[in-house]
C-alpha positions as CSV (number, residue, x, y, z in Angstrom):
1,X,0.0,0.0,0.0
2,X,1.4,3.3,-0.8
3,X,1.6,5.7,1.8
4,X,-0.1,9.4,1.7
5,X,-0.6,12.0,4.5
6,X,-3.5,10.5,4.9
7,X,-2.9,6.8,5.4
8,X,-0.4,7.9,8.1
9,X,-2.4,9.8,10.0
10,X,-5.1,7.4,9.7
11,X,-2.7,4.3,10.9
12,X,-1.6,7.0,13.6
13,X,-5.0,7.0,14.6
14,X,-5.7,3.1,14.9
15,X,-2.6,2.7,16.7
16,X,-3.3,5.7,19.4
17,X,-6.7,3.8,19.4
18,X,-5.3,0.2,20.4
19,X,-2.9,2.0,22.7
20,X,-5.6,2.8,24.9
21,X,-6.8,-0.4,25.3
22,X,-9.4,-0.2,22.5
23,X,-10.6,-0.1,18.9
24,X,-13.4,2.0,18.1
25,X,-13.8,5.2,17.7
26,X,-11.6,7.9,19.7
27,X,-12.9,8.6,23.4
28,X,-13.6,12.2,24.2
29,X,-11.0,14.7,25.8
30,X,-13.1,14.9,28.9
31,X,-14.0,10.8,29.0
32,X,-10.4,10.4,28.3
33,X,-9.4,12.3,31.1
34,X,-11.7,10.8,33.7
35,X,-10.0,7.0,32.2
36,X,-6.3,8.2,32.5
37,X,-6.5,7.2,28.5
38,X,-5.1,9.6,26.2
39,X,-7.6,10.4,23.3
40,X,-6.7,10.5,19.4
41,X,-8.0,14.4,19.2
42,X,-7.6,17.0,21.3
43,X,-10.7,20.3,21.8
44,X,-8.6,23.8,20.8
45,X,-10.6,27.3,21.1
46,X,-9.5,29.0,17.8
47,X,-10.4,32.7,17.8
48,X,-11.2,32.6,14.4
49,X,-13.0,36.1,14.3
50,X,-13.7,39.2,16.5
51,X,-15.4,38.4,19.5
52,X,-15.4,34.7,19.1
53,X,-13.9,31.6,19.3
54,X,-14.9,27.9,18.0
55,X,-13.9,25.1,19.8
56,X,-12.4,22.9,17.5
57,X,-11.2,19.7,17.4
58,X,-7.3,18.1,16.1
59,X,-5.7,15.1,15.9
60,X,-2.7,14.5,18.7
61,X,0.4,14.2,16.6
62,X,2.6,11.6,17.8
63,X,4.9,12.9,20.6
64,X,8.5,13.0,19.8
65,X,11.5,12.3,21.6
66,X,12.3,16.0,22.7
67,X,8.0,16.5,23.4
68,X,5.4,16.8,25.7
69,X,2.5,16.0,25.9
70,X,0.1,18.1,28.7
71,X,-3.8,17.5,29.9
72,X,-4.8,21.2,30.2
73,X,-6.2,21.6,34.0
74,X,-6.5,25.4,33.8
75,X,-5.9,28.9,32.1
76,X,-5.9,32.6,33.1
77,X,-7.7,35.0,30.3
78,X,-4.8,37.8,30.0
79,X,-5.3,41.4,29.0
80,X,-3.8,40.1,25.8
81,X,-6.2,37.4,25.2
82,X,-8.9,40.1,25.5
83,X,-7.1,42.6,23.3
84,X,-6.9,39.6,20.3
85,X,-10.5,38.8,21.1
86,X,-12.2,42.4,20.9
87,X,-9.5,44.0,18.4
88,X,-6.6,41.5,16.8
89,X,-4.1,44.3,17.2
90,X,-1.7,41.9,16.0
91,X,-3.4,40.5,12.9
92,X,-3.3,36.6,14.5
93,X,-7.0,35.4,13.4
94,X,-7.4,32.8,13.6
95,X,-5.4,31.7,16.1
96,X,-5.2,29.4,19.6
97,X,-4.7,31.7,22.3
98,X,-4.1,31.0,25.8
99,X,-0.8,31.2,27.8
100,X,-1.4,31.4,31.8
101,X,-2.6,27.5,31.5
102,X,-0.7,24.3,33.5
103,X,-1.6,21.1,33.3
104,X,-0.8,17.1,33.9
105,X,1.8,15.4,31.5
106,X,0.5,12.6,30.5
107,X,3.4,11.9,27.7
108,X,6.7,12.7,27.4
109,X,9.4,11.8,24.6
110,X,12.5,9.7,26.5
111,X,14.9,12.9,25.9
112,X,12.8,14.7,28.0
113,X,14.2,14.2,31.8
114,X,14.8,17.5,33.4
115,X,12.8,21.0,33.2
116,X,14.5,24.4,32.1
117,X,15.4,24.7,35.8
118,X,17.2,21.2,35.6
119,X,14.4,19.9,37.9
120,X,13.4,16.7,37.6
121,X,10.0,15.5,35.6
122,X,8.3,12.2,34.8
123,X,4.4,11.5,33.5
124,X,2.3,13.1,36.1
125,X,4.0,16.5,37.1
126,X,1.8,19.4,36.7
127,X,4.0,22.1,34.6
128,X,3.9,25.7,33.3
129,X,5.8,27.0,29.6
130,X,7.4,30.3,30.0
131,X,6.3,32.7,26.6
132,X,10.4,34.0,26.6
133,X,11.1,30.7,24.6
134,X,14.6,30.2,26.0
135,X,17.2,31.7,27.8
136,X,19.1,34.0,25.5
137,X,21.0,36.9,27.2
138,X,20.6,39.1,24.2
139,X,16.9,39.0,24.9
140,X,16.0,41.2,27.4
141,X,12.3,41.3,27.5
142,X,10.0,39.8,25.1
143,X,10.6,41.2,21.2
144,X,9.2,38.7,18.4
145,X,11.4,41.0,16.6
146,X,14.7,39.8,17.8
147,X,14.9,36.3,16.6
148,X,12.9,34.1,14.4
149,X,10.2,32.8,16.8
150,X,7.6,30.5,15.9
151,X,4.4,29.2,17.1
152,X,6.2,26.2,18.5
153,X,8.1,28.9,20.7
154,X,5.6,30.9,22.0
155,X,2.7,29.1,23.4
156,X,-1.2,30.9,23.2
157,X,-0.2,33.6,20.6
158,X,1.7,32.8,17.6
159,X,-0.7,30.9,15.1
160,X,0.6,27.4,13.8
161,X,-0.8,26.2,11.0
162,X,0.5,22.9,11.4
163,X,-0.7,21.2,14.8
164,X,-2.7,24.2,16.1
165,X,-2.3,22.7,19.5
166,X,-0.2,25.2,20.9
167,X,-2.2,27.3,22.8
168,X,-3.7,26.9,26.4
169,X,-7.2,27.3,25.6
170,X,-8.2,23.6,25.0
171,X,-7.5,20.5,26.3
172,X,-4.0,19.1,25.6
173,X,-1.1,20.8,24.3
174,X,1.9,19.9,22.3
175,X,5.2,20.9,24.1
176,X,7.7,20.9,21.6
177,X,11.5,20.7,23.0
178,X,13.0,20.5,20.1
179,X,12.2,23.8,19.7
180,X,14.2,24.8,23.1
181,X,10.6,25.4,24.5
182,X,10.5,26.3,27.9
183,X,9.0,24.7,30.4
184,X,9.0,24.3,34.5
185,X,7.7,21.7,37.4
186,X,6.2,23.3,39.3
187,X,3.8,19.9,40.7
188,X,4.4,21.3,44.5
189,X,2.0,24.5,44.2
190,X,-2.0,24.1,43.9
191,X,-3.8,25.0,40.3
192,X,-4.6,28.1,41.5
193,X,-1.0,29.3,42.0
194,X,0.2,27.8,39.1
195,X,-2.0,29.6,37.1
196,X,-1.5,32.7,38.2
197,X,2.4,32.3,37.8
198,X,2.6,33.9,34.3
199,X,1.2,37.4,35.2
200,X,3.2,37.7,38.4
201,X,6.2,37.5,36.5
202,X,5.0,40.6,34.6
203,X,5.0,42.4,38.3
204,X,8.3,40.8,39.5
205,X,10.6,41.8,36.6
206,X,8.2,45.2,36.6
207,X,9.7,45.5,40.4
208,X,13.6,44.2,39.5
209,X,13.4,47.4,36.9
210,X,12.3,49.7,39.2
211,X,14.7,49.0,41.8
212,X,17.3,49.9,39.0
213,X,16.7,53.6,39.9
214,X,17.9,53.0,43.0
215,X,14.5,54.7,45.0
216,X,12.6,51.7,45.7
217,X,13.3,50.7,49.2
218,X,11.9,49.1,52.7
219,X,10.6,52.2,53.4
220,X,9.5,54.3,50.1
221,X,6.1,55.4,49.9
222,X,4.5,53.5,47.2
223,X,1.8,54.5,44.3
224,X,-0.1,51.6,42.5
225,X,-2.4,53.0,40.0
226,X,-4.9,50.1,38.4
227,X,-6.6,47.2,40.7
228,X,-6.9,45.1,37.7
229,X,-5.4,41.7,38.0
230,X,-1.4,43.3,37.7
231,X,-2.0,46.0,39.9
232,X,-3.3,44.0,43.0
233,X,-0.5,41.3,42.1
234,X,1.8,44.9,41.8
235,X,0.7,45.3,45.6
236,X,1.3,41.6,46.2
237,X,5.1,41.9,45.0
238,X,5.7,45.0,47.1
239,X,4.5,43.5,50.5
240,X,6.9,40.2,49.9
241,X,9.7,42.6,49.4
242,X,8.8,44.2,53.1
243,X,7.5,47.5,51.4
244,X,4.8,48.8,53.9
245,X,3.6,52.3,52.6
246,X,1.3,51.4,49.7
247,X,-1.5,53.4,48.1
248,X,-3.5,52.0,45.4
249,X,-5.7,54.8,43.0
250,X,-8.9,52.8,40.7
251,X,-11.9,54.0,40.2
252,X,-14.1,50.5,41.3
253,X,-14.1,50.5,45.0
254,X,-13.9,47.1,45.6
255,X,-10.9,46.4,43.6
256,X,-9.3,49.0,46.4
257,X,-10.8,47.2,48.7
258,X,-9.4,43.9,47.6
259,X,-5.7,45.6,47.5
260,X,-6.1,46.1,51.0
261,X,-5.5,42.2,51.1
262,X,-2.8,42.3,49.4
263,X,-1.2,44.7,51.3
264,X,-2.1,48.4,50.5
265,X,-2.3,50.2,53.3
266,X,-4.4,53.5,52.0
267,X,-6.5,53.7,48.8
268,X,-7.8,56.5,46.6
269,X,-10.9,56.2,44.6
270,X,-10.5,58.9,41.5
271,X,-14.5,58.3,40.8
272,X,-14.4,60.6,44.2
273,X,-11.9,63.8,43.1
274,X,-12.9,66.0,39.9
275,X,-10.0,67.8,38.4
276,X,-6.0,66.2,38.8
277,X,-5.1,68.8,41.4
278,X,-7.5,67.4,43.6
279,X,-6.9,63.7,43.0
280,X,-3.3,64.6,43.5
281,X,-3.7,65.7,46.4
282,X,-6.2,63.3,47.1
283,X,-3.0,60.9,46.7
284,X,-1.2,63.4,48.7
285,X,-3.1,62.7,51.9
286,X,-3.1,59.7,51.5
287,X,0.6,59.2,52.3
288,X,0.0,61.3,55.1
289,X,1.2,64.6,53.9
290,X,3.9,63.6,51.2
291,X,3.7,62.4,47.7
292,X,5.0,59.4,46.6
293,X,8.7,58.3,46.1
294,X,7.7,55.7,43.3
295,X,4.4,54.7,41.6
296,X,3.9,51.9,39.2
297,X,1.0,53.1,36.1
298,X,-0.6,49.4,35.8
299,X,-3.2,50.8,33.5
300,X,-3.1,51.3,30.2
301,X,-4.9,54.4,30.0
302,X,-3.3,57.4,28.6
303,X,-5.0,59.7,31.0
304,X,-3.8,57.2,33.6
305,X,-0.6,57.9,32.6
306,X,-0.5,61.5,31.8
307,X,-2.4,61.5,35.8
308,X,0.4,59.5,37.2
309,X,3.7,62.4,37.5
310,X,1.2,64.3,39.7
311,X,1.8,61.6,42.3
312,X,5.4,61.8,43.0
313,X,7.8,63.9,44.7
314,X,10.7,65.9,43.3
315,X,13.8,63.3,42.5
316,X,11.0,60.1,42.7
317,X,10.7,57.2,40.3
318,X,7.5,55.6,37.8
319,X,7.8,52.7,36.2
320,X,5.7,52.4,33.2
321,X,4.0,48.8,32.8
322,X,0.3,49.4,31.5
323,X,0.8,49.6,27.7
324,X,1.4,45.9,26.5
325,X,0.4,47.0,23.2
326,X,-0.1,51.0,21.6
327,X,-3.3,52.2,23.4
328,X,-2.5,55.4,22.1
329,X,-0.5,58.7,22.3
330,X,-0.2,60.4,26.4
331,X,0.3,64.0,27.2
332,X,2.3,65.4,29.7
333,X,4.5,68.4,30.1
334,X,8.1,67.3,29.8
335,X,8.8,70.6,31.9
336,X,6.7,70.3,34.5
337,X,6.3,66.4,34.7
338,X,10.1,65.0,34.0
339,X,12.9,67.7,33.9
340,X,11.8,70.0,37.0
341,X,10.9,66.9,39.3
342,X,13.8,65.0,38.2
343,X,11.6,62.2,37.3
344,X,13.2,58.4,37.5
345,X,11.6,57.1,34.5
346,X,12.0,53.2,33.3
347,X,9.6,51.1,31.1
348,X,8.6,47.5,32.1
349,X,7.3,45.0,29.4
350,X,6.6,41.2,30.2
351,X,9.8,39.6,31.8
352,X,12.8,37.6,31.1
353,X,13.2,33.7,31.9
354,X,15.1,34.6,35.2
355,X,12.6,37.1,36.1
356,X,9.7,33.8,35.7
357,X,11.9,31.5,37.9
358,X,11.9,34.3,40.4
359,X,8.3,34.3,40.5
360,X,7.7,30.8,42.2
361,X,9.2,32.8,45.4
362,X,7.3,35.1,45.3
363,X,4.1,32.7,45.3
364,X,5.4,30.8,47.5
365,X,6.7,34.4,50.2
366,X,3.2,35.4,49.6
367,X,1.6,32.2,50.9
368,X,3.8,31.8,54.0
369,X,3.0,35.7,54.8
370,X,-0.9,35.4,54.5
371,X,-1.8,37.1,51.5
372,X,-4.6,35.4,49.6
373,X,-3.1,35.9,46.2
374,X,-5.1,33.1,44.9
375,X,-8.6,34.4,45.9
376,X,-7.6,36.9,42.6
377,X,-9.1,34.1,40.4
378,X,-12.7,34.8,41.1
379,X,-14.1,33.0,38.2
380,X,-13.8,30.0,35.9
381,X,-16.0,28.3,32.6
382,X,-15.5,25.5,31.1
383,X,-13.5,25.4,27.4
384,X,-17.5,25.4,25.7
385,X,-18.1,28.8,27.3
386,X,-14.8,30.3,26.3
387,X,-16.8,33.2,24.0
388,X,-19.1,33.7,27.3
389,X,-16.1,33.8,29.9
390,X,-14.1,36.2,27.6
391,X,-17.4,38.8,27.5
392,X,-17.9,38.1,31.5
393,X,-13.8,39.9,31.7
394,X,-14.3,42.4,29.8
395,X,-17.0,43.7,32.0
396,X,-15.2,43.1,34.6
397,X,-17.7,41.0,36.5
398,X,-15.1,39.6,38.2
399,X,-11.0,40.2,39.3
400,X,-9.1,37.3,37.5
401,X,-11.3,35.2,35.3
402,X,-9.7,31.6,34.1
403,X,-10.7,28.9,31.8
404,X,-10.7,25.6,33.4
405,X,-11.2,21.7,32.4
406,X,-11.7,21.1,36.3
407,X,-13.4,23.5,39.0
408,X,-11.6,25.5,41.2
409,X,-12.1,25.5,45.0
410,X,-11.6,27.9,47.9
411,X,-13.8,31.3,46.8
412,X,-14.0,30.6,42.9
413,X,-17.2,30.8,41.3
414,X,-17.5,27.8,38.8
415,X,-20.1,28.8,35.9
């Protein structure tokens, strides 16, 4: 018999099939999950155009030597997920997204023995894929620009035409390590934590910049402006580092309320203060008399921004993390705002490999100090309500909202 594309993948199929102890038709993710078998097809949520995704559904490719093969147990829906879904400001569709996701391997190739870290893995450790693809020291945040990355590098945002199961939002994933893929073990934190690791180490490498200025210390008075998901875990980062002076400014009061959890110790609703003067001094007050000596913009409003120099003293530092991609053009008065004040400026954009390895202390500092980092992910749907949890975020019915393949405990609200 000659063989075609076709006649491979279909003896791939019957062989998959008597692998798992049977010879009809492939089981379902979910069935397949509940059986410990591994299916023949996997469920992916394409975004295939604005404001919606299908799930569809792909044969699992054989996993190689150098692969890995990963159940999907959870997934965080990012600011970037929402900007593809609403916008496509990077021209993607269609396209798997989804990188905040862990999950179960349940196949790995015989190459395949230690993580990026050198740590030990095996079937059954739960693991995380970093989107900086490997640890390059020319590569200093996260450019697509710099090398030629593919979709097999970065996971949940570069489409691949090929396998399409490289992004978080479905039920298995295709680690590819031939690729030099990144990956961690990270099987000693709950699915929670584990899902949140990916946007804290946007706030932990925005914190290692800002302490380049040399201002940030154990004692600095500290402005967080934006309760979204990176400003609370912003707050979060501070308080592990023994920062005690924090004062978080959002307009949704129980966002401020929530960073009071985390570890802000004053808050300033804007809703409250017309006119910047007054919301600057607002901020002012809050500090008990003196403006801050750094602030972190974790918005990305330009008015936020253009808002933000009011906050800080003469000689103080900002640190610039809101604007992931161009939200537009901010005004300030390079007079009044920079030169005059001597204004520490840097500019903070996703994080470096280090910077993600990092981040596991942090989770794990936050948890032995008590602050309930986790109870961020208020939320969770199932993959068949991805359109419908996507909409729910961008009203902001909720703080962190996650895509999930099992339900969440503690305070999570399962839909």
């Amino acid at each position: 018999m000659a063989l075609d594309s076709q006649n491979i993948e279909d003896i791939v199929r019957q062989v998959l099939a008597g692998m798992s102890g049977t010879g009809a038709a492939a089981p379902s993710a979910g069935a397949a999950a509940a059986s410990g078998n591994i299916p023949t097809t996997a469920h992916v949520a394409m975004l295939t155009a604005l404001g919606h995704f299908d799930v569809k559904e792909f044969p699992i490719p054989p996993v190689g030597d150098d692969d890995i093969l990963v159940r999907v147990e959870g997934t965080g829906i990012c600011g970037t997920d929402q900007h593809e879904f609403k916008k496509d400001p990077f021209g993607l569709i269609p396209v798997a997204l989804g990188h905040e996701g862990t999950g179960e391997i349940v196949k790995i190739g015989k190459n395949v023995t230690k993580d990026s870290a050198g740590k030990p893995v095996k079937v059954g450790d739960k693991i995380v894929t970093c989107m900086m693809f490997k640890d390059d020291p020319e590569i200093t945040m996260f450019d697509l620009n710099k090398k030629n990355v593919g979709a097999a590098d970065v996971y949940g945002l570069i489409p691949d035409d090929d396998i399409h199961l490289n992004g978080w939002f479905s039920d298995y994933i295709l680690i590819k390590g031939s690729r030099g893929s990144t990956f961690f073990n990270v099987s000693d934190m709950d699915l929670k934590s584990r899902i949140i690791i990916e946007p804290a180490a946007v706030l932990v490498h925005a914190v290692e910049r800002a302490k380049t200025t040399g201002i940030l210390r154990f004692n600095s008075r500290v402005c967080v402006q934006g309760c979204g998901p990176i400003g609370l875990l912003c707050v979060a980062v501070l308080r592990t580092m023994g920062i005690e002076n924090i004062v978080t400014v959002d307009g949704n009061e129980s966002r401020l309320e929530f960073s009071k959890k985390l570890g802000a110790t004053n808050t300033v609703n804007f809703m409250q203060y017309k006119g910047i003067d007054n919301l600057a001094n607002a901020v002012k007050e809050a500090f008990g008399g003196h403006f801050a000596d750094f602030a972190f913009q974790c918005t990305g409003s330009p008015i936020a921004h253009s808002n933000i120099y009011h906050f800080i003293r003469n000689g103080g530092g900002l640190c610039e993390l809101g604007f992931f991609i161009n939200n537009g053009d901010a005004t300030i008065n390079p007079h009044f705002d920079l030169c005059s004040k001597e204004i520490n400026l840097v500019g903070s954009w996703v994080y470096t490999l280090r910077d993600y390895a990092t981040t596991f202390d942090f989770l794990r500092r936050a948890k032995e100090i008590g602050l309930p980092v986790t109870d961020l992910i208020t939320d969770a749907f199932p993959l068949n309500k991805i359109n419908e949890a996507h909409e729910f975020a961008l009203a902001q019915k909720g703080l962190k909202v996650a895509v999930t393949n099992v339900p969440l405990d503690g305070n999570t609200n399962n839909h």
